[in-house]
mmCIF file of the protein (N, C-alpha, C, O) and its ligand, coordinates in Angstrom:
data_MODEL
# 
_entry.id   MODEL 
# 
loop_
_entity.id 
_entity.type 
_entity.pdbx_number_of_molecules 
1 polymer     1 
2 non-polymer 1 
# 
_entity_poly.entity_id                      1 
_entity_poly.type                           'polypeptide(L)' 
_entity_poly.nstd_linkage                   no 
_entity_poly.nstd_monomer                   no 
_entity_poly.pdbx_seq_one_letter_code       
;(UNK)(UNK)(UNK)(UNK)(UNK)(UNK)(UNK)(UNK)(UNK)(UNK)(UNK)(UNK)(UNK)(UNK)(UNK)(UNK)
(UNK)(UNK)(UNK)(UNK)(UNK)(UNK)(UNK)(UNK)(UNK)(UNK)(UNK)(UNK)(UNK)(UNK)(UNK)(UNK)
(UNK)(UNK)(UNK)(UNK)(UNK)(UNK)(UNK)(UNK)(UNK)(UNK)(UNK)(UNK)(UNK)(UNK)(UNK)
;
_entity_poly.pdbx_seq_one_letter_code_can   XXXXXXXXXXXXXXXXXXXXXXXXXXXXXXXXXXXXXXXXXXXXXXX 
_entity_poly.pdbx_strand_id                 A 
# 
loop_
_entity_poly_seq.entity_id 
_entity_poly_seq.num 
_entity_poly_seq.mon_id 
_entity_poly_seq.hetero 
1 1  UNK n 
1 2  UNK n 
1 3  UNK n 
1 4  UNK n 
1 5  UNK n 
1 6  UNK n 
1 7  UNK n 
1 8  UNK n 
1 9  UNK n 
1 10 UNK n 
1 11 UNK n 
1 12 UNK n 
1 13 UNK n 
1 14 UNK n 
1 15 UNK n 
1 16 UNK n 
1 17 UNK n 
1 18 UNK n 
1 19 UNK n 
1 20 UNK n 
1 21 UNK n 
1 22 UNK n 
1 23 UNK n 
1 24 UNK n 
1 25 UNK n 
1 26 UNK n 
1 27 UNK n 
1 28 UNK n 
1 29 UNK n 
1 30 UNK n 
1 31 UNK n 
1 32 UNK n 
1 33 UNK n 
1 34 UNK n 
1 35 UNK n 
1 36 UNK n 
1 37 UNK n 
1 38 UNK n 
1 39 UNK n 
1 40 UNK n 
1 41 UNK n 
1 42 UNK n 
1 43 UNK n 
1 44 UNK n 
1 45 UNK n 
1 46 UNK n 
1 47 UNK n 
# 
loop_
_struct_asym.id 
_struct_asym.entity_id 
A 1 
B 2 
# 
loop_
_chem_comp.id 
_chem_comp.type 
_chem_comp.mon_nstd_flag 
UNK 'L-peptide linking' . 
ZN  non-polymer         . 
# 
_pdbx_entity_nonpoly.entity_id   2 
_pdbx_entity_nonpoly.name        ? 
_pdbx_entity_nonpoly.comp_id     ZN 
# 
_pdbx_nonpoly_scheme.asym_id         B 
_pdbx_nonpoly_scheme.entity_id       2 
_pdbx_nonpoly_scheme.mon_id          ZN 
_pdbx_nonpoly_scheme.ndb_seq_num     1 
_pdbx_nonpoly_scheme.pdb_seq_num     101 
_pdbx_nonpoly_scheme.auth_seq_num    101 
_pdbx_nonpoly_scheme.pdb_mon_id      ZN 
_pdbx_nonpoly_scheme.auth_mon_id     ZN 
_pdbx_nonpoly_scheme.pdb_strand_id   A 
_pdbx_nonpoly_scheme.pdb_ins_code    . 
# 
loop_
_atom_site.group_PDB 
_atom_site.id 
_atom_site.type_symbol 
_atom_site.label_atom_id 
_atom_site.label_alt_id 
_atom_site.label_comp_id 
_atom_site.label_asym_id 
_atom_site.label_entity_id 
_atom_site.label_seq_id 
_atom_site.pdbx_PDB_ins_code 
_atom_site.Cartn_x 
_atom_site.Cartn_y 
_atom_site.Cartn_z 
_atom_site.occupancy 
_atom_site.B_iso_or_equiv 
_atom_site.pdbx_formal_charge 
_atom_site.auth_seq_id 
_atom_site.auth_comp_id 
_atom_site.auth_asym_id 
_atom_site.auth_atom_id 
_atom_site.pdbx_PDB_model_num 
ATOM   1   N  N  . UNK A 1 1  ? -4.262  20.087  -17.756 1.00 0.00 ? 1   UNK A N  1 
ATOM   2   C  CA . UNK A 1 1  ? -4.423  18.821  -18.467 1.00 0.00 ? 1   UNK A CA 1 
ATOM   3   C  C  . UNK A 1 1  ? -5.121  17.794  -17.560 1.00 0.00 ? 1   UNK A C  1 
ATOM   4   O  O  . UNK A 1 1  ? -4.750  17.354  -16.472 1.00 0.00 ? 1   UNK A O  1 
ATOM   5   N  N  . UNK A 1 2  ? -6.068  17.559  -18.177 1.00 0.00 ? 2   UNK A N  1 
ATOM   6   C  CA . UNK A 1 2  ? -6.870  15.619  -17.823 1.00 0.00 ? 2   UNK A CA 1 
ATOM   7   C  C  . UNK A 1 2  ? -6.096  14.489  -17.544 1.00 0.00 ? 2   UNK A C  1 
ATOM   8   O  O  . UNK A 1 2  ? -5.641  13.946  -18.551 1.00 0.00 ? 2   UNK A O  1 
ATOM   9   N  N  . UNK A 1 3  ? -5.812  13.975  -16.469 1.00 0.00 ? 3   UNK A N  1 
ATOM   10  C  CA . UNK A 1 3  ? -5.200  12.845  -16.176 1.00 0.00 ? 3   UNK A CA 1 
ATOM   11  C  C  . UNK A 1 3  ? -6.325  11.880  -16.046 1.00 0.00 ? 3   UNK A C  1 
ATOM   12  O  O  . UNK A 1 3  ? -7.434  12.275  -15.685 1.00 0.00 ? 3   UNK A O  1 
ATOM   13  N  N  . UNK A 1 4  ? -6.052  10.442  -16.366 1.00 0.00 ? 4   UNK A N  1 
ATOM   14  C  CA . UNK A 1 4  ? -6.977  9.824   -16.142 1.00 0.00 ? 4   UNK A CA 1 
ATOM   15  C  C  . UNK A 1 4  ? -6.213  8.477   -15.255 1.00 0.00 ? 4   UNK A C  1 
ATOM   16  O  O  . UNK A 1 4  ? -5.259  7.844   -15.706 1.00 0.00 ? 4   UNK A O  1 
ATOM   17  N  N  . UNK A 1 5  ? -6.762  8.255   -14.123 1.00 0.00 ? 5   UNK A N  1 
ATOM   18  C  CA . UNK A 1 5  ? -6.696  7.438   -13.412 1.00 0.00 ? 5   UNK A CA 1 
ATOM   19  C  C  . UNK A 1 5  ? -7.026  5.998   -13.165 1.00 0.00 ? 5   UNK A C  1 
ATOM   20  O  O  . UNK A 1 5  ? -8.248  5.875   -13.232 1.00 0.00 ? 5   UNK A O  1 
ATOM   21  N  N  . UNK A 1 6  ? -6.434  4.855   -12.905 1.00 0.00 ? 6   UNK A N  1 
ATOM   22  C  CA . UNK A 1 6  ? -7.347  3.525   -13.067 1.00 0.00 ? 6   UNK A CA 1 
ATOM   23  C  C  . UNK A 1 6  ? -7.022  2.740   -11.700 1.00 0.00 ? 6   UNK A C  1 
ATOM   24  O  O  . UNK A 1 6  ? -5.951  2.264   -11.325 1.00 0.00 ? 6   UNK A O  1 
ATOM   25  N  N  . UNK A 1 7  ? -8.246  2.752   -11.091 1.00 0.00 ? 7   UNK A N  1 
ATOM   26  C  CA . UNK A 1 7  ? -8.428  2.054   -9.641  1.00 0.00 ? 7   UNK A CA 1 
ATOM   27  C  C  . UNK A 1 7  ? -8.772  1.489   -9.695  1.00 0.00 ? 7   UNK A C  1 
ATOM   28  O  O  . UNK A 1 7  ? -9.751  1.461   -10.441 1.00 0.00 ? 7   UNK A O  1 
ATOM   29  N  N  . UNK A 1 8  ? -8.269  0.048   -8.770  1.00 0.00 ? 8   UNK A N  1 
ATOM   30  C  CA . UNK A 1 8  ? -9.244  -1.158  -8.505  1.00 0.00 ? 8   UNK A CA 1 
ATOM   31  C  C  . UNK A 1 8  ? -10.210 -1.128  -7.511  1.00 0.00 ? 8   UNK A C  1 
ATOM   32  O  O  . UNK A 1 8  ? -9.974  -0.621  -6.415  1.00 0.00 ? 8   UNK A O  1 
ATOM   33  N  N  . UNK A 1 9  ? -11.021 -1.505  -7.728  1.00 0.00 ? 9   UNK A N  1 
ATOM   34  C  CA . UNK A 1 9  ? -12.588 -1.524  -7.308  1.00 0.00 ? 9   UNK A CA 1 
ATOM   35  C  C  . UNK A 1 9  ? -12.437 -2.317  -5.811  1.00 0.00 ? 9   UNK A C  1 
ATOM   36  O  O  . UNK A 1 9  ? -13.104 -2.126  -4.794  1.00 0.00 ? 9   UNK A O  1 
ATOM   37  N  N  . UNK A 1 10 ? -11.778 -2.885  -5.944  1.00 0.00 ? 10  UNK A N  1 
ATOM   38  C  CA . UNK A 1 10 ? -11.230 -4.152  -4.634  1.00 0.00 ? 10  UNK A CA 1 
ATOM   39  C  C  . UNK A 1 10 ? -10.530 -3.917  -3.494  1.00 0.00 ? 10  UNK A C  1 
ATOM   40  O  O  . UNK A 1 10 ? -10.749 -4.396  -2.381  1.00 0.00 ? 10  UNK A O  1 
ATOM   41  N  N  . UNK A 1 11 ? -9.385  -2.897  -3.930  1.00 0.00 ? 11  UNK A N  1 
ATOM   42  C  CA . UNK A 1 11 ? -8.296  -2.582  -2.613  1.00 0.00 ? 11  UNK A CA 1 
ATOM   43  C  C  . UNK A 1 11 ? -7.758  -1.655  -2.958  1.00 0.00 ? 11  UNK A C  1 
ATOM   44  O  O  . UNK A 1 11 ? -6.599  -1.417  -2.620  1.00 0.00 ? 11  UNK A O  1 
ATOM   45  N  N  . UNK A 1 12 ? -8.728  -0.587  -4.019  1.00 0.00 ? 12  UNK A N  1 
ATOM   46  C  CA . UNK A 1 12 ? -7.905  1.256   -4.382  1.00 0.00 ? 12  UNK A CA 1 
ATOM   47  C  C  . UNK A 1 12 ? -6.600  1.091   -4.813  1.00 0.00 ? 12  UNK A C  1 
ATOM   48  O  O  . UNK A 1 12 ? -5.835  1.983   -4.446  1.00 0.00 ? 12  UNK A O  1 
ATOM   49  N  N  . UNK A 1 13 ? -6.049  0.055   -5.601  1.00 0.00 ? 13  UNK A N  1 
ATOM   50  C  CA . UNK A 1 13 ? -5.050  0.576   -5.972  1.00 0.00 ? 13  UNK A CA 1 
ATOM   51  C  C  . UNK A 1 13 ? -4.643  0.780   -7.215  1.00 0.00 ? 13  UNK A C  1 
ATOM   52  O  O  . UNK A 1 13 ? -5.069  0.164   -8.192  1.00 0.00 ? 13  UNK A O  1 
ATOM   53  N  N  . UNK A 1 14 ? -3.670  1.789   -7.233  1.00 0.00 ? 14  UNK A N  1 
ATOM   54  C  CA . UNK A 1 14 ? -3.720  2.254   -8.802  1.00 0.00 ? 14  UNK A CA 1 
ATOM   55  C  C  . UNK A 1 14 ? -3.103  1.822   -9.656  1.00 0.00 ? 14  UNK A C  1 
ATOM   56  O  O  . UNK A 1 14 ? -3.056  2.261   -10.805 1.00 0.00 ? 14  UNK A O  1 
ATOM   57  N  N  . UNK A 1 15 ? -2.288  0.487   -9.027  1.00 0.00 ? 15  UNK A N  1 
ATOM   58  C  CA . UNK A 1 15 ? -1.617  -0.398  -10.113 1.00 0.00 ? 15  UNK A CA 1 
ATOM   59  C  C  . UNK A 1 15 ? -2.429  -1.494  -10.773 1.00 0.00 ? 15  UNK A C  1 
ATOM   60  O  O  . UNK A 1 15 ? -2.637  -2.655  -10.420 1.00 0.00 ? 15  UNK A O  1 
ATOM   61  N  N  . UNK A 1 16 ? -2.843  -0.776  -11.867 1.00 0.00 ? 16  UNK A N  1 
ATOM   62  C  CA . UNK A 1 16 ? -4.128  -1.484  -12.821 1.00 0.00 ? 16  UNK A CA 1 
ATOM   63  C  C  . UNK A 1 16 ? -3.628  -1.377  -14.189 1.00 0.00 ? 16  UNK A C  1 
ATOM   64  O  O  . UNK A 1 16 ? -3.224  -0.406  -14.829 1.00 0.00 ? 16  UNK A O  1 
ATOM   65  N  N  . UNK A 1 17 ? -3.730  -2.378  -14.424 1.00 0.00 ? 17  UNK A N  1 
ATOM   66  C  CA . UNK A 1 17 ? -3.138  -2.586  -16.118 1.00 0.00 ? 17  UNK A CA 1 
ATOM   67  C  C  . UNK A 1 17 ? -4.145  -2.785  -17.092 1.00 0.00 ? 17  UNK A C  1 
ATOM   68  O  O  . UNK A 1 17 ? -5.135  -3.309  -16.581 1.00 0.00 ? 17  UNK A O  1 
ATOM   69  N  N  . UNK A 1 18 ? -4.233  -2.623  -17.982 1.00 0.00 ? 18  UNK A N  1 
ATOM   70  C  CA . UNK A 1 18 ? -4.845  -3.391  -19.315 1.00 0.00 ? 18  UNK A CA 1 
ATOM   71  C  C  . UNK A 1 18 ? -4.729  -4.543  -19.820 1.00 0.00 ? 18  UNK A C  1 
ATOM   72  O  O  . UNK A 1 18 ? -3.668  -5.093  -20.115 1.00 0.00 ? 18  UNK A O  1 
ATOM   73  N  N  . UNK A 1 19 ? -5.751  -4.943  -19.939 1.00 0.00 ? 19  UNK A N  1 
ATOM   74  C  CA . UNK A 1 19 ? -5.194  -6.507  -20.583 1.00 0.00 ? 19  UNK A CA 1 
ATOM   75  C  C  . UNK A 1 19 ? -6.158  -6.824  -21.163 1.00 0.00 ? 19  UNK A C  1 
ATOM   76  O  O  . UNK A 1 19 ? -7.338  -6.502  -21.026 1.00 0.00 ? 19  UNK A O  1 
ATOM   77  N  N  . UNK A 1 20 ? -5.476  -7.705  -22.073 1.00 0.00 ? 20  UNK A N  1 
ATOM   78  C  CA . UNK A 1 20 ? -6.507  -7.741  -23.351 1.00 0.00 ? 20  UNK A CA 1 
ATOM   79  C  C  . UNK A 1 20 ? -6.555  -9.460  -23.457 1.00 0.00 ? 20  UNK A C  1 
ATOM   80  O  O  . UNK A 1 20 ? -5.514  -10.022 -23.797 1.00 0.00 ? 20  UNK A O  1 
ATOM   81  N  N  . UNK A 1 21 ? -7.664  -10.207 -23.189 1.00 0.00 ? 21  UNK A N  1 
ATOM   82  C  CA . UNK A 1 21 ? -7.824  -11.264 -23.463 1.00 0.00 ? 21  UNK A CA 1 
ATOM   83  C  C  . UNK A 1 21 ? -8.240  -11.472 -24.983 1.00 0.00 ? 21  UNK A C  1 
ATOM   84  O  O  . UNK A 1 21 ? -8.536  -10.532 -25.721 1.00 0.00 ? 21  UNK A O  1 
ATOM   85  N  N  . UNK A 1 22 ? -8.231  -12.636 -25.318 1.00 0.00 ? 22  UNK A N  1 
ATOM   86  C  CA . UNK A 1 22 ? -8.035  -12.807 -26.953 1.00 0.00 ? 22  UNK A CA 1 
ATOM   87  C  C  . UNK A 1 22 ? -9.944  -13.217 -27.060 1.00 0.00 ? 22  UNK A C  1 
ATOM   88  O  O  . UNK A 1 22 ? -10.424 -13.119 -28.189 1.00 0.00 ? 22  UNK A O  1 
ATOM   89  N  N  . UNK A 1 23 ? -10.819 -13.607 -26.007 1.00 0.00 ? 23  UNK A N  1 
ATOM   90  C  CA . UNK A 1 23 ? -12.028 -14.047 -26.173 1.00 0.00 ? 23  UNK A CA 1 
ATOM   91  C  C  . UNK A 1 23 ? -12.418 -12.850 -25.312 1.00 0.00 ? 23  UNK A C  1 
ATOM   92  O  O  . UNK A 1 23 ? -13.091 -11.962 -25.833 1.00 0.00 ? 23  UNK A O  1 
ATOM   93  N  N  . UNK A 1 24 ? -12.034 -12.753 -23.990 1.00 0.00 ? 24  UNK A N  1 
ATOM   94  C  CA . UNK A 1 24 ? -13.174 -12.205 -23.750 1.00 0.00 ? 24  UNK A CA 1 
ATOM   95  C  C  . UNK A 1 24 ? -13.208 -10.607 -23.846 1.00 0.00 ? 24  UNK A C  1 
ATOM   96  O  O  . UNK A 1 24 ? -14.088 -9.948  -23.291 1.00 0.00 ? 24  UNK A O  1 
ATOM   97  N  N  . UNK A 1 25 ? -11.874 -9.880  -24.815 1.00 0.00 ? 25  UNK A N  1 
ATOM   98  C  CA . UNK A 1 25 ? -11.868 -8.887  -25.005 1.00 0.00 ? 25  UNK A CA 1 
ATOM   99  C  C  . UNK A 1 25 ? -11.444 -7.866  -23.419 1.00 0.00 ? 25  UNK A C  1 
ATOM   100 O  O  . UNK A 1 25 ? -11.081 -8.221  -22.298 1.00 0.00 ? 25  UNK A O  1 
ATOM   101 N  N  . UNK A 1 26 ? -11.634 -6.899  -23.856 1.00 0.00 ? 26  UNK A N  1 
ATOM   102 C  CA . UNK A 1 26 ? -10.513 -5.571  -22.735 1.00 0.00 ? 26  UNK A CA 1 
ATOM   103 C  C  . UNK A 1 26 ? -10.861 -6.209  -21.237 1.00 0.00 ? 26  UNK A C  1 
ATOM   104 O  O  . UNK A 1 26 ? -12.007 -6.575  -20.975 1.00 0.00 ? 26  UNK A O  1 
ATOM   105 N  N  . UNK A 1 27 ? -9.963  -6.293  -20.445 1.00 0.00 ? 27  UNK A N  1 
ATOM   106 C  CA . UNK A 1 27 ? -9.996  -6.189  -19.328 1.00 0.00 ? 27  UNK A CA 1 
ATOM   107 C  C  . UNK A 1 27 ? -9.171  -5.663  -18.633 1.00 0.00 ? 27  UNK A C  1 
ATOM   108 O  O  . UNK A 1 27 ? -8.073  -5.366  -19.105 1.00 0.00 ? 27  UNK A O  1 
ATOM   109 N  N  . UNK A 1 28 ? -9.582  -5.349  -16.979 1.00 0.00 ? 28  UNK A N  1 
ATOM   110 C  CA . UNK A 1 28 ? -8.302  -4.765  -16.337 1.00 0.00 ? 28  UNK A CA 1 
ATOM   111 C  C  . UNK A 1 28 ? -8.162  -5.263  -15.322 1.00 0.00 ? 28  UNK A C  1 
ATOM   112 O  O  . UNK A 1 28 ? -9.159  -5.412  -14.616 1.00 0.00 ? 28  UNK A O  1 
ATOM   113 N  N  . UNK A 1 29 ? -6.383  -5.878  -14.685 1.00 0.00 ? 29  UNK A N  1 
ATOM   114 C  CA . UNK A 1 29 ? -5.828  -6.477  -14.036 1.00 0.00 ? 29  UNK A CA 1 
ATOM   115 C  C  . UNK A 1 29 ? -5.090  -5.525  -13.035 1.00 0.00 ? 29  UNK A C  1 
ATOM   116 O  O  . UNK A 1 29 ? -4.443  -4.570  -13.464 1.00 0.00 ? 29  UNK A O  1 
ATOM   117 N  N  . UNK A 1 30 ? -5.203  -5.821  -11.575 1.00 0.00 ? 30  UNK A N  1 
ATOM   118 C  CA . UNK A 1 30 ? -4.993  -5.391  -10.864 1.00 0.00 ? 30  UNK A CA 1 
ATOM   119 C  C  . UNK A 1 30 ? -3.680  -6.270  -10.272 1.00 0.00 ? 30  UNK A C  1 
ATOM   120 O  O  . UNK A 1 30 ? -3.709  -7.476  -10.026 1.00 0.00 ? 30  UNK A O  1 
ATOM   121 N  N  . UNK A 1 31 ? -2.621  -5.449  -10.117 1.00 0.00 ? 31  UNK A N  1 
ATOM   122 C  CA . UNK A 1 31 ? -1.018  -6.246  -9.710  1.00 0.00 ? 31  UNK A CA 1 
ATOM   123 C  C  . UNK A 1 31 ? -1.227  -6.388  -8.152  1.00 0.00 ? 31  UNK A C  1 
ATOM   124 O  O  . UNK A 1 31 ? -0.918  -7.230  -7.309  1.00 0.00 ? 31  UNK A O  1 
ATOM   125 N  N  . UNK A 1 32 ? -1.869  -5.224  -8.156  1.00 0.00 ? 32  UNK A N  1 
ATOM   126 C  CA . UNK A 1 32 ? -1.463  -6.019  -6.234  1.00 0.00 ? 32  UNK A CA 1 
ATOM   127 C  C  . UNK A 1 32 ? -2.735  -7.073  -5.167  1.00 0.00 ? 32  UNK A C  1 
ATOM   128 O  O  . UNK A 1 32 ? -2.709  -7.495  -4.011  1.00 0.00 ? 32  UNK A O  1 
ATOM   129 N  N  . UNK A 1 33 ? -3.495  -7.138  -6.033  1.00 0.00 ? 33  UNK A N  1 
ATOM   130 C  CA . UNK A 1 33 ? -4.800  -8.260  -5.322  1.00 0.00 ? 33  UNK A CA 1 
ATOM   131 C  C  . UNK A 1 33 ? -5.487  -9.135  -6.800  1.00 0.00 ? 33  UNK A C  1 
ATOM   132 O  O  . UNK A 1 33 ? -6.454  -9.864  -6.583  1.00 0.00 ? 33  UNK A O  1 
ATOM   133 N  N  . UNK A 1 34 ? -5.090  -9.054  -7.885  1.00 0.00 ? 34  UNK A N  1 
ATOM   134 C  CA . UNK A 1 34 ? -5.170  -10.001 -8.738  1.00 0.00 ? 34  UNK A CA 1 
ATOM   135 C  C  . UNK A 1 34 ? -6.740  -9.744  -9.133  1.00 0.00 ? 34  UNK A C  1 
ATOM   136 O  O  . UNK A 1 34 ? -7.369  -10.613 -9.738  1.00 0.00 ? 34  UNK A O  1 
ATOM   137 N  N  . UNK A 1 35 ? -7.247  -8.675  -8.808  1.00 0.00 ? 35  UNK A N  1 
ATOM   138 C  CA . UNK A 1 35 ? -8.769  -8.532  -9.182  1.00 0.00 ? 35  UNK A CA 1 
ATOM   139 C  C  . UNK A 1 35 ? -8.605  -8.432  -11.030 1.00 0.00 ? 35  UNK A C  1 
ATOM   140 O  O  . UNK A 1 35 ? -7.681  -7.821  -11.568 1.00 0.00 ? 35  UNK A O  1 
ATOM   141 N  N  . UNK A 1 36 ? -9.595  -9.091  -11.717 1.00 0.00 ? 36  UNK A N  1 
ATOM   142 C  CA . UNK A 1 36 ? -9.735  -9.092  -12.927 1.00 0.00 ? 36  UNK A CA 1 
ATOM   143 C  C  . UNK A 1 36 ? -11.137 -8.937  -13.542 1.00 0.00 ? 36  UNK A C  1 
ATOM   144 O  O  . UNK A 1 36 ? -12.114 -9.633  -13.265 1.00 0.00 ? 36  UNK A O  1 
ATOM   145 N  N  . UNK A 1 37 ? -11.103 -8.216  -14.162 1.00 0.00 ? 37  UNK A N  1 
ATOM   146 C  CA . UNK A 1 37 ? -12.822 -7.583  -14.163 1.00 0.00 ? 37  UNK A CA 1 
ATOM   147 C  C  . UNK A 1 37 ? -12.926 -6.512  -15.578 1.00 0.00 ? 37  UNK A C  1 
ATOM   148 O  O  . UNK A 1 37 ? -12.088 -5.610  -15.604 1.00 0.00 ? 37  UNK A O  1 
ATOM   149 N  N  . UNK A 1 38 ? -13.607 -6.565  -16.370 1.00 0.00 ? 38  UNK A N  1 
ATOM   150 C  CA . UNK A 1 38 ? -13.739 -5.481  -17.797 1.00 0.00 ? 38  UNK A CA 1 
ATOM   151 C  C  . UNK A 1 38 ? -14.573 -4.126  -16.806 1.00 0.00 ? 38  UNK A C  1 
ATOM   152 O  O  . UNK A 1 38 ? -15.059 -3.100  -17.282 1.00 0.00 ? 38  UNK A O  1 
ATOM   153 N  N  . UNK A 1 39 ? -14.537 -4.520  -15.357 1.00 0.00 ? 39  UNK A N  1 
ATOM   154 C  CA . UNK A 1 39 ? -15.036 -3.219  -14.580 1.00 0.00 ? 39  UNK A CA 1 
ATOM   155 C  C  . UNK A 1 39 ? -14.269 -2.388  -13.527 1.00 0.00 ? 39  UNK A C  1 
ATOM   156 O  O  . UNK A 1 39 ? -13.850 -3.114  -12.625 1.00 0.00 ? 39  UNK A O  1 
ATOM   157 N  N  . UNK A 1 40 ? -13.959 -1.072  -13.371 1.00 0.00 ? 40  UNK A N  1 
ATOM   158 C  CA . UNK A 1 40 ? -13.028 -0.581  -13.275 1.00 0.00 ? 40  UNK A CA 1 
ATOM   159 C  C  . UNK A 1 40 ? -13.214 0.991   -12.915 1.00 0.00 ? 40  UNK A C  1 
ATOM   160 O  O  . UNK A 1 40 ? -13.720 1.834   -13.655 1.00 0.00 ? 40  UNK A O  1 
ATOM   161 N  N  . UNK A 1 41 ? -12.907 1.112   -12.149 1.00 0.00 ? 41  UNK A N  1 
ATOM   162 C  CA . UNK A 1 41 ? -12.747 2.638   -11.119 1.00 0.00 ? 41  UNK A CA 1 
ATOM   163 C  C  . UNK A 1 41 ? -12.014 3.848   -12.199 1.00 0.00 ? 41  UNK A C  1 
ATOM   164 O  O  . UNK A 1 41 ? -10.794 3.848   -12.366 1.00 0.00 ? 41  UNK A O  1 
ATOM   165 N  N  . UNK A 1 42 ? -12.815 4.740   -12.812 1.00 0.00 ? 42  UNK A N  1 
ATOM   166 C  CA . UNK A 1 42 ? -11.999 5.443   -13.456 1.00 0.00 ? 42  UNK A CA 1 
ATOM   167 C  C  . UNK A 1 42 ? -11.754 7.005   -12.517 1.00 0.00 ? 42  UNK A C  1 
ATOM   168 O  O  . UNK A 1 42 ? -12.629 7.632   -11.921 1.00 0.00 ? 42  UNK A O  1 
ATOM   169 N  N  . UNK A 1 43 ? -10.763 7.235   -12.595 1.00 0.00 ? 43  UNK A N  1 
ATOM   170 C  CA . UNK A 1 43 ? -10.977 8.514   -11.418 1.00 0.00 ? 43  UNK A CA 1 
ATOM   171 C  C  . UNK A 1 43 ? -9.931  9.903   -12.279 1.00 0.00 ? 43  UNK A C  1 
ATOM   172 O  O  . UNK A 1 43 ? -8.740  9.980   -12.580 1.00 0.00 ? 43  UNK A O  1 
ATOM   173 N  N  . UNK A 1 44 ? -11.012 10.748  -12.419 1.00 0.00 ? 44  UNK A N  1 
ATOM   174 C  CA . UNK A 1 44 ? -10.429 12.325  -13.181 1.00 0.00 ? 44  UNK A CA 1 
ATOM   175 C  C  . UNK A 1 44 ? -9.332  13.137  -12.113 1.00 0.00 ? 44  UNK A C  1 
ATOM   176 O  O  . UNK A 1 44 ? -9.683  13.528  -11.000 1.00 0.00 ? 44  UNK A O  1 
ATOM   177 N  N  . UNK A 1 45 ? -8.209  13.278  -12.560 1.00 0.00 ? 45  UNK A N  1 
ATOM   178 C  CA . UNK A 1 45 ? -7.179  14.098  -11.757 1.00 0.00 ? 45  UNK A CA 1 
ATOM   179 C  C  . UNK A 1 45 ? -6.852  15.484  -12.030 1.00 0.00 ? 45  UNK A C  1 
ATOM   180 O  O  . UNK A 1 45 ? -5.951  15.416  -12.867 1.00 0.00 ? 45  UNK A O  1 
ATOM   181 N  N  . UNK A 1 46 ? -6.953  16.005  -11.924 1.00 0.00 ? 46  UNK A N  1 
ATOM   182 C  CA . UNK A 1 46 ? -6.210  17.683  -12.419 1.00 0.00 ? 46  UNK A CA 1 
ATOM   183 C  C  . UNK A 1 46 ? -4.796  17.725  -12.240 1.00 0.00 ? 46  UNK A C  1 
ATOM   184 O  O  . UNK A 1 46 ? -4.409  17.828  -11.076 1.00 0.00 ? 46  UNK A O  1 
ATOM   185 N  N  . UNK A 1 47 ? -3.762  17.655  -13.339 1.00 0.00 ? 47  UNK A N  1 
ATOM   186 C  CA . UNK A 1 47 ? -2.619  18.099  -12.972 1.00 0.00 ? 47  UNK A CA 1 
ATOM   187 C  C  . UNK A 1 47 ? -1.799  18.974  -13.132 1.00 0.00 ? 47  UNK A C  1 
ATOM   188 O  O  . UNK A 1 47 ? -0.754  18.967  -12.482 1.00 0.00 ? 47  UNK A O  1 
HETATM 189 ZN ZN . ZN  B 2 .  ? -6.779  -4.675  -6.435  1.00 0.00 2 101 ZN  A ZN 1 
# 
């Protein structure tokens, strides 16, 4: 199975959330350096 991974672009980490602003639509929020960006590290895992 395909795991799919979500890294921040900023400081690799994989605590990256979704978030959905009401204007400016999908984005993703990073918990541990506050990076916020609709751009986003996707990384394929095999598990
Ligand atoms: Zn980050």
């Amino acid at each position: 199975m395909t795991k799919r991974k979500l890294k921040c672009p900023k400081c690799k980490s994989e605590r990256v959330s979704l978030w959905m602003g009401a204007k400016l639509g999908i984005q993703y929020f990073c918990k541990k350096c506050g990076y916020r960006s609709p751009l986003i590290i996707e990384e394929e895992s095999k598990e």
